[in-house]
Residue, then its C-alpha position, 0 to 999 in steps of 0.5 A: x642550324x649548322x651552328x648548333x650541329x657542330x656545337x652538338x657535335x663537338x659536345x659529342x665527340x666530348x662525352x662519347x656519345x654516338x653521332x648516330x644518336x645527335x643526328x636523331x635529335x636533330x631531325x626530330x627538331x627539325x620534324x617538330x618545326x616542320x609540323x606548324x604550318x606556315x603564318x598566314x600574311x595578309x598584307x603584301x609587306x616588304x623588308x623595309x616597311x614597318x612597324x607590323x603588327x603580329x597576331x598570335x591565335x591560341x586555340x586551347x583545349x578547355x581542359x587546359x585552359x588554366x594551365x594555358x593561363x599559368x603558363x603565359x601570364x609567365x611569359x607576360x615580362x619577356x612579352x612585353x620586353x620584346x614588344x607586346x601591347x598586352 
């Protein structure tokens, strides 16, 4: 993060846009990643064991479930290039 601040920054300082203004967008970043909650482990794991398994629950509003199903079959390549079973 203090990488990204300085790059911002810099690219600022560049094209004159006031610090006032890039430290608004960084607190909302931060605001944003702050509002998700905590994932909920349930096994006791140390740094050194593995493999693990991730779950990732989607609740979607049913209006948007298309849109939803659009979206991820998008991201389905990155998935399972990083490891996704399906």
């Amino acid at each position: 993060m203090q990488e990204d601040s300085y790059f911002l920054n810099e690219v600022a300082d560049t094209i004159n846009v006031p610090q006032d203004y890039i430290d608004s967008q960084i607190g909302e970043q931060v605001k944003e990643i702050e509002r998700w909650p905590l994932p909920q482990v349930t096994a006791d794991i140390r740094p050194d064991d593995g493999p693990v398994l991730i779950q990732i629950e989607y609740i979607v509003d049913g209006a948007k479930s298309k849109d939803f199903e659009l979206a991820i079959e998008e991201l389905k390549n990155v998935r399972l290039r990083d490891g996704a079973i399906n």
